[in-house]
N, C-alpha and C positions, 0 to 999 in steps of 0.2 A: 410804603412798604407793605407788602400780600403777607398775610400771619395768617395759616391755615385754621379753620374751625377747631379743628383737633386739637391744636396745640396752644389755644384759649380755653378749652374744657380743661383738659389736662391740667393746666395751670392753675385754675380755675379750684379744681376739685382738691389737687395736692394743697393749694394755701385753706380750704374749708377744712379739710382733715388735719393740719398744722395749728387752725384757730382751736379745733375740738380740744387737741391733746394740748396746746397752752390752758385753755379755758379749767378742763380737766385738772392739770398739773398743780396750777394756782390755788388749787381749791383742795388740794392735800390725796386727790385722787387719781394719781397716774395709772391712766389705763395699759401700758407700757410694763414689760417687765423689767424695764432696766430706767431710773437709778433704783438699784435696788434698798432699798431703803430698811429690810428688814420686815419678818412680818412675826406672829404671835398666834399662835394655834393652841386653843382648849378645848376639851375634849367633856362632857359632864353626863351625868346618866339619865338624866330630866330635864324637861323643861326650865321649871321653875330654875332648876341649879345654872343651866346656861344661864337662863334672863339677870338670874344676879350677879354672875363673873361679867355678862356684858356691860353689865348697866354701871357696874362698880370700877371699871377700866375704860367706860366710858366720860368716867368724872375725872379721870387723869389724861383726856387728851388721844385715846384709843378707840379710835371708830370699827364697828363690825362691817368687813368687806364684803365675805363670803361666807356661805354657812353648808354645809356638808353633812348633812345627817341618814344618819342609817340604821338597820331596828336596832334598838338599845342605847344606840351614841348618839349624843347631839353636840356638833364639833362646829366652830366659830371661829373664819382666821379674820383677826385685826391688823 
């Protein structure tokens, strides 16, 4: 049976991008917006103040995703 080139790449490419976002998922880091699972946004005036809201919600299981800072704000979503 003739299986064109194309639609072994295709195949190909869709199951490597299915293994990433399994691999990803697994490991508490859905790069996906959906299950949406809830996220945790603070906001702190300094450095230092963010580092200790991270570090201290870090010890309960809250990992820092993204960080968002702008003059004055330094904002952390977990």
């Amino acid at each position: 049976m003739f299986v064109p080139v194309w639609v072994l790449i295709g195949v190909g490419l869709i199951a490597a991008l299915f293994a990433l976002w399994a691999v990803r998922a697994a490991g508490g880091r859905n790069p996906l917006p959906f299950p949406d699972t809830g996220s945790r946004i603070f906001a702190a005036s300094s450095d230092e103040a963010k580092s200790a809201i991270v570090e201290l919600l870090a010890r309960h299981g809250l990992r820092e995703r993204f960080q968002f800072d702008s003059s004055g704000i330094r904002r952390s979503i977990l």
